[in-house]
C-alpha positions as CSV (number, residue, x, y, z in Angstrom):
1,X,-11.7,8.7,25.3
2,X,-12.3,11.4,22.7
3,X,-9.8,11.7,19.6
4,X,-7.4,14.6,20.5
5,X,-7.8,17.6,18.0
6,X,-5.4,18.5,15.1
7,X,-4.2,21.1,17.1
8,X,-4.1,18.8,20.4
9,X,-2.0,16.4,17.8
10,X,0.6,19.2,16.7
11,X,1.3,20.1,20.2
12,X,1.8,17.1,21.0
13,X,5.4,15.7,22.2
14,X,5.7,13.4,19.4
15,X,4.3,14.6,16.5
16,X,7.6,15.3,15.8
17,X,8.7,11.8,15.4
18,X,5.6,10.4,13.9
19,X,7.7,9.2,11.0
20,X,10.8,7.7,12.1
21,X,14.6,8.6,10.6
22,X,15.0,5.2,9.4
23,X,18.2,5.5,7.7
24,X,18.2,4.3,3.7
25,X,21.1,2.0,2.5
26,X,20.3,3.8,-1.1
27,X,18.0,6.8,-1.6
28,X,18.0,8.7,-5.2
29,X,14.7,10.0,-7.2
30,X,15.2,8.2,-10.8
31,X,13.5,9.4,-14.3
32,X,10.6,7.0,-15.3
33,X,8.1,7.4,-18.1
34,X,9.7,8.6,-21.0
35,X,7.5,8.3,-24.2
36,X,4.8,7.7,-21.4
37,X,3.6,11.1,-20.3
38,X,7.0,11.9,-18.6
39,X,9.6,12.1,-18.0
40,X,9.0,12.1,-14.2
41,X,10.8,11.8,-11.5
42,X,10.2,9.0,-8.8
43,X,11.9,8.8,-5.3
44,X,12.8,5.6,-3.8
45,X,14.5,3.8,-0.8
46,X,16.3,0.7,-0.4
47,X,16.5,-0.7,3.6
48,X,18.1,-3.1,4.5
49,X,20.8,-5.8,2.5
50,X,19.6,-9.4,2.7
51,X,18.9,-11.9,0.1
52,X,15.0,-11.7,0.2
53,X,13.5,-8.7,-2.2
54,X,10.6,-6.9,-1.5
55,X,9.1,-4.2,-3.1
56,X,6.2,-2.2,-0.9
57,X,3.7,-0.7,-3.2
58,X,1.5,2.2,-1.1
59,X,-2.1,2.8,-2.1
60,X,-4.0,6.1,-2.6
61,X,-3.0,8.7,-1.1
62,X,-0.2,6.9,0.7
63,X,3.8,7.7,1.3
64,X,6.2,5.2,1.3
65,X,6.8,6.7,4.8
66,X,3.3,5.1,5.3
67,X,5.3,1.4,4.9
68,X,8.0,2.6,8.0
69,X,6.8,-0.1,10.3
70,X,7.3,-3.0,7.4
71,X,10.1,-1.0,6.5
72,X,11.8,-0.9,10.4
73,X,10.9,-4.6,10.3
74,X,12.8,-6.0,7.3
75,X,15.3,-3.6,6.8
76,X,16.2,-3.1,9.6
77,X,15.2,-5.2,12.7
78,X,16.7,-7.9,9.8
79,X,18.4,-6.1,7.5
80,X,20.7,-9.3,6.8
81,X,17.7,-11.5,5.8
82,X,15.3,-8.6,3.8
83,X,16.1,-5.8,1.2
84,X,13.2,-3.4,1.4
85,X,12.2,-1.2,-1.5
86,X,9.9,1.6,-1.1
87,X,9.0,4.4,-2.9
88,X,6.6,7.0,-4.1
89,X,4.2,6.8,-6.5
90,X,3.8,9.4,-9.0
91,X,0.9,11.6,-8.2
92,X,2.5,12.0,-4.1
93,X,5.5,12.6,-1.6
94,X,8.6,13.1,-3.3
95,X,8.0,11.9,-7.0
96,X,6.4,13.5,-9.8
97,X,3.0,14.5,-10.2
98,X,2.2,15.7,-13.4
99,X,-1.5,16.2,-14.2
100,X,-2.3,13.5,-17.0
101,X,-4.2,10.7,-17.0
102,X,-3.0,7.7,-14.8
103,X,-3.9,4.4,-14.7
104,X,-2.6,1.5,-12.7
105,X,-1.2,-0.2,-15.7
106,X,1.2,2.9,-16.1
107,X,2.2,3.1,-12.9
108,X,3.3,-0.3,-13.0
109,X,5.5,0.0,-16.0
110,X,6.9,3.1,-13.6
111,X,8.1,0.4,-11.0
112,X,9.6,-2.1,-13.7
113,X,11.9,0.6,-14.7
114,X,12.8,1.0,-11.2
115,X,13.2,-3.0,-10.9
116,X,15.4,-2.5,-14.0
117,X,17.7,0.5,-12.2
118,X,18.0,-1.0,-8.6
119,X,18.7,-4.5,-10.5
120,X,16.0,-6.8,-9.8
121,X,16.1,-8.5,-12.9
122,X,16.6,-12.3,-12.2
123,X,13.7,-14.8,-12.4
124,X,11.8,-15.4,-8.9
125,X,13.7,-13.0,-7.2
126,X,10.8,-10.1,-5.9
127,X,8.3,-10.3,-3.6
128,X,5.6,-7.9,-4.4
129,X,3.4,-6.8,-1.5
130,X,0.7,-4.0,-2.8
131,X,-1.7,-2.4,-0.7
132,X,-5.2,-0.9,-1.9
133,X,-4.2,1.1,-5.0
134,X,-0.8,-0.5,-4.7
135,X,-2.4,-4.1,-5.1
136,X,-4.2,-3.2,-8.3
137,X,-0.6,-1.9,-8.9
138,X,0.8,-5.3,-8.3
139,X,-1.9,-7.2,-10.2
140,X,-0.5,-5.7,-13.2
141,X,3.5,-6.0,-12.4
142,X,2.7,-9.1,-12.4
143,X,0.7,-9.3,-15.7
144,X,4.0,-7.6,-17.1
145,X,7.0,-9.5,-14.9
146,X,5.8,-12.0,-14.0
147,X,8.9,-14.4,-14.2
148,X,10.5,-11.8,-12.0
149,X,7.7,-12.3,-9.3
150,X,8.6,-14.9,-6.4
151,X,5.8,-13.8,-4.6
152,X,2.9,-11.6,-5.0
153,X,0.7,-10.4,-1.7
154,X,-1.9,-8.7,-2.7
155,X,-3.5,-6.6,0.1
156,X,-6.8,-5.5,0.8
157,X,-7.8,-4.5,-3.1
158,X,-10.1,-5.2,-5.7
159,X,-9.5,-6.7,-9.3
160,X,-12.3,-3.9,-10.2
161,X,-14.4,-1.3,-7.9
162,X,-18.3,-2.5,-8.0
163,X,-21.0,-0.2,-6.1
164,X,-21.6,-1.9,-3.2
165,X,-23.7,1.3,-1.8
166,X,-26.7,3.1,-3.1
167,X,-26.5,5.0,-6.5
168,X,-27.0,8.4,-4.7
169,X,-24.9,7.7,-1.6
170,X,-22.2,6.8,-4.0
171,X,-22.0,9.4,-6.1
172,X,-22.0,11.8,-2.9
173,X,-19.3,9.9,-1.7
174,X,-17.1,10.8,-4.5
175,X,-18.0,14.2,-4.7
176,X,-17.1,14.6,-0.8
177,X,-13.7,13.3,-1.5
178,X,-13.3,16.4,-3.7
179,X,-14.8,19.5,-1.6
180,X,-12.9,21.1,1.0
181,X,-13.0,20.5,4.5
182,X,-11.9,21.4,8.1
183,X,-8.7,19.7,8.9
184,X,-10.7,17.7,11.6
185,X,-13.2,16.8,9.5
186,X,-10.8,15.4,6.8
187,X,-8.9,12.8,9.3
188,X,-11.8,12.0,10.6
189,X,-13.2,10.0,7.8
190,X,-10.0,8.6,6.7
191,X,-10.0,7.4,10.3
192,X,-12.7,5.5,9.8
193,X,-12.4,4.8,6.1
194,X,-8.7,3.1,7.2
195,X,-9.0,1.4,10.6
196,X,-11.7,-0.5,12.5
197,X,-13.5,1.5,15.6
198,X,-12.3,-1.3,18.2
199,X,-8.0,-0.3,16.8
200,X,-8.7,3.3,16.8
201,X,-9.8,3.8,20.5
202,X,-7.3,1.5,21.7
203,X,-4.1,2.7,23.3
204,X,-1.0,3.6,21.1
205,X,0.6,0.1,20.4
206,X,3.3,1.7,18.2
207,X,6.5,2.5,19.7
208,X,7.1,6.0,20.6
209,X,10.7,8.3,20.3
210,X,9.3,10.6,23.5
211,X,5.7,9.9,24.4
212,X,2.7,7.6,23.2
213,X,0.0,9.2,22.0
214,X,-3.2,8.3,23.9
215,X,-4.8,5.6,21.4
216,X,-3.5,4.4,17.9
217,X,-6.2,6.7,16.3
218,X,-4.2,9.4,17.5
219,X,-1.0,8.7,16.1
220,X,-2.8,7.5,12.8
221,X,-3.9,11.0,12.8
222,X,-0.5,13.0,13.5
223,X,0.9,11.2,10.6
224,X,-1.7,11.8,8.4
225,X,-1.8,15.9,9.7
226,X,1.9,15.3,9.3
227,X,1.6,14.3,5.6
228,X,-0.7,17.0,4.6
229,X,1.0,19.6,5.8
230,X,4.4,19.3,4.4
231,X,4.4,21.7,1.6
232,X,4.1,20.1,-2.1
233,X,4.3,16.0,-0.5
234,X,-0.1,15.6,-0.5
235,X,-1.3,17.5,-3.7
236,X,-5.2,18.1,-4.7
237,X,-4.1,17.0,-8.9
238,X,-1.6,14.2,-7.3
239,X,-4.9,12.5,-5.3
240,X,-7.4,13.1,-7.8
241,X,-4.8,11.8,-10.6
242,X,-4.3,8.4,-8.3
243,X,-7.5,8.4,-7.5
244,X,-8.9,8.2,-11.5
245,X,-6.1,5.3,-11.7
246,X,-7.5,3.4,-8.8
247,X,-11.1,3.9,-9.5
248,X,-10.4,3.0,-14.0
249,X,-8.8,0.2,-12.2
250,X,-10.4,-2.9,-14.1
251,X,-9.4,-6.8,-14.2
252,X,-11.6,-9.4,-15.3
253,X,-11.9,-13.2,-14.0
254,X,-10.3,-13.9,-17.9
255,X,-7.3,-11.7,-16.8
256,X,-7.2,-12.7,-13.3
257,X,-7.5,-16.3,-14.7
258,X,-4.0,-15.1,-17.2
259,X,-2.6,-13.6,-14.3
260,X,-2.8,-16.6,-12.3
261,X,-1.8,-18.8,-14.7
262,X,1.7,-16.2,-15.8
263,X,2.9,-15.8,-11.5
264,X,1.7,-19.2,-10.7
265,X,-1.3,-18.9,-8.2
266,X,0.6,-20.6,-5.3
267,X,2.7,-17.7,-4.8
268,X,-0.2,-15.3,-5.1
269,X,-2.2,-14.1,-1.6
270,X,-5.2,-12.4,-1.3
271,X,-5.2,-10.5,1.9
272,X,-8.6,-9.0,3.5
273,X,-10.8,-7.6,6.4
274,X,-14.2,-7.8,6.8
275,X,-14.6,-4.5,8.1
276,X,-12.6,-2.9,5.3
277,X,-14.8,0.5,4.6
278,X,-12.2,1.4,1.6
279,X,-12.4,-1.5,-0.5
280,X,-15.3,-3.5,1.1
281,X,-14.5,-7.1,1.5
282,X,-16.7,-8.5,-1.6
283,X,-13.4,-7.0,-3.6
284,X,-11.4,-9.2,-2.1
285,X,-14.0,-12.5,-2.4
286,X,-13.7,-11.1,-5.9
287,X,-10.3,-11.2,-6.1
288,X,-10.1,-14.8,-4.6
289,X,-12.6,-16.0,-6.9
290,X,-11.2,-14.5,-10.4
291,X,-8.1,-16.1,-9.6
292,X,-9.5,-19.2,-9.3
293,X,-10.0,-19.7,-5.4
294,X,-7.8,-21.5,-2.7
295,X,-9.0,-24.7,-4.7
296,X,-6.3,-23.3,-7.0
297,X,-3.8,-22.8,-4.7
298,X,-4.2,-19.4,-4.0
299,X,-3.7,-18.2,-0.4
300,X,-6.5,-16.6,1.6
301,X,-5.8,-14.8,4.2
302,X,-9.1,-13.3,5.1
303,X,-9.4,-11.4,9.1
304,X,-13.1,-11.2,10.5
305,X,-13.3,-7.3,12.1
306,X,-10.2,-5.9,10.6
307,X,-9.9,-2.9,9.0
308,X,-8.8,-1.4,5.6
309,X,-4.9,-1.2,6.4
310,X,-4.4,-5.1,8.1
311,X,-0.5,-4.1,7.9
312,X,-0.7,-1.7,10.6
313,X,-3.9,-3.0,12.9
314,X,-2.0,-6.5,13.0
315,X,1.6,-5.6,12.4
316,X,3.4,-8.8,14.0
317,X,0.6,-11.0,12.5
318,X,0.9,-9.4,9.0
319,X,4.8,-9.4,9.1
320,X,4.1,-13.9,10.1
321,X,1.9,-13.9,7.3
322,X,4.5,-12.1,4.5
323,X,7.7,-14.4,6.3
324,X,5.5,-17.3,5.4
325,X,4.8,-16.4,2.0
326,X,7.9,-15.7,1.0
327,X,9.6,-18.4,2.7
328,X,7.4,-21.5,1.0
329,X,7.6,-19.4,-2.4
330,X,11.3,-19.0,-2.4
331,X,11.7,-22.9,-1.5
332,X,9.4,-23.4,-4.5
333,X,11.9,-22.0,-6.3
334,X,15.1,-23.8,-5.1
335,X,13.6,-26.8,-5.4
């Protein structure tokens, strides 16, 4: 079945509802970064009102909107159990994006301070779960709370970006991130940057408010339209500004070895696919390795054939996988 078009996608019946009106317990931007650049402002939500913290840390280019399945899932489907904390980063949606260098290090100190406001201050009581961008984010939370962390899930990311294609192709790849292109053409290759082939063509496994769209690469696709075309949310300086951060990112096995021993590297997880196109899964080996390997007590979690976003290709598995975690960390901790 061929992808519907972008116009195909905005006439559709529920491109409306792509992203759900999951209600907020708390919602408020807060001012971060003073002395740092900012002030700036950075939005936030809290779901849910259980025991068990968790803070959702989106990658490149990503909304905390993106998280709305993880965040239906805790905060909400067990909002007594899970407190669910999501917000944007600066450089996207409704936070700040002022055009200055970032770097994953400073975003980080951005999320302490909203740890700090929301009161997540007590040793071992957050779980961390960073995706892409958002995991190098979380590698360095946890280089600067670390007593804080309970658990820290770090999701198909790198501790450092190697080349892992030709010099040439490379380069070209980074300068077609920056030219201009049909609206089409731009979903296309995040399609396939994001999600294996075999998700994509299957049929829409997400639930739906009116009508499924044909295959999940649709409705990947109505969000992502969705996103880009609210006015001010999906910025050319915001991505390019993220996207120095993410690429500067840089963590060597000495401070993966410091990182693992500061969090304790059984409540760390390294979370891959082997058909990640993003971050291509010798990151992740990477990662594993420079924190000193299951042999450690590091958790691997590594998924032959899936895709760059794991949380949305296997949502049940990847919500089993996160319950886990923080249920032997948290007994780790009352013990």
């Amino acid at each position: 079945m061929a992808p519907l078009t972008a116009a195909e996608i905005q006439s559709h019946p529920e491109y409306p509802h792509v992203y759900w009106d999951l209600k907020p317990t708390n919602k408020e931007s807060i001012n971060v970064a003073t002395g740092r650049g900012g002030p700036l402002n950075l939005a936030y939500e809290i779901h849910g009102h259980g025991p068990r913290k968790i803070i959702w840390i989106m990658g490149l280019g990503g909304f905390m909107k993106t998280w709305q399945r993880q965040t239906k899932d805790f905060g909400h489907t067990e909002a007594d159990k899970y407190t669910a904390l999501v917000c944007d980063n600066r450089g996207m949606g409704e936070s700040g994006k002022p055009l200055l260098r970032y770097t994953t290090s400073e975003m980080a100190k951005d999320l302490v301070e909203l740890l700090d406001h929301v009161g997540w201050t007590e040793d071992r009581s957050v779980h961390v779960v960073g995706v892409s961008m958002g995991g190098m984010i979380a590698q360095e939370l946890g280089m600067l709370i670390p007593n804080r962390i309970c658990s820290l899930n770090l999701i198909s990311t790198a501790p450092r970006i190697v080349r892992t294609k030709p010099y040439l192709e490379n380069i070209r790849n980074r300068i077609n991130l920056m030219m201009p292109k049909a609206l089409d053409e731009q979903i296309a290759k995040v399609k396939n940057d994001c999600y294996s082939a075999a998700w994509l063509a299957r049929p829409d496994e997400t639930e739906s408010t009116v009508q499924a769209f044909p295959t999940n690469g649709d409705r990947f696709a109505a969000a992502e339209i969705h996103k880009r075309s609210t006015p001010g949310a999906f910025t050319r300086t915001g991505f390019l500004c993220q996207l120095y951060a993410a690429g500067f990112h840089h963590k060597s096995d000495a401070q993966l070895k410091q990182l693992g021993d500061l969090v304790g590297r059984e409540r760390i997880l390294v979370f891959h696919g082997t058909a990640d196109h993003m971050v291509e899964f010798v990151h992740g080996e990477m990662l594993l390795q420079g924190l000193g390997g299951e042999q450690s007590g590091v958790t691997k979690s590594f998924h032959e054939g899936l895709g760059h976003v794991g949380p949305v290709e296997i949502r049940d598995e990847f919500k089993r996988i996160i319950v886990e975690r923080i249920e032997k960390t948290e007994s780790m901790t009352s013990a």
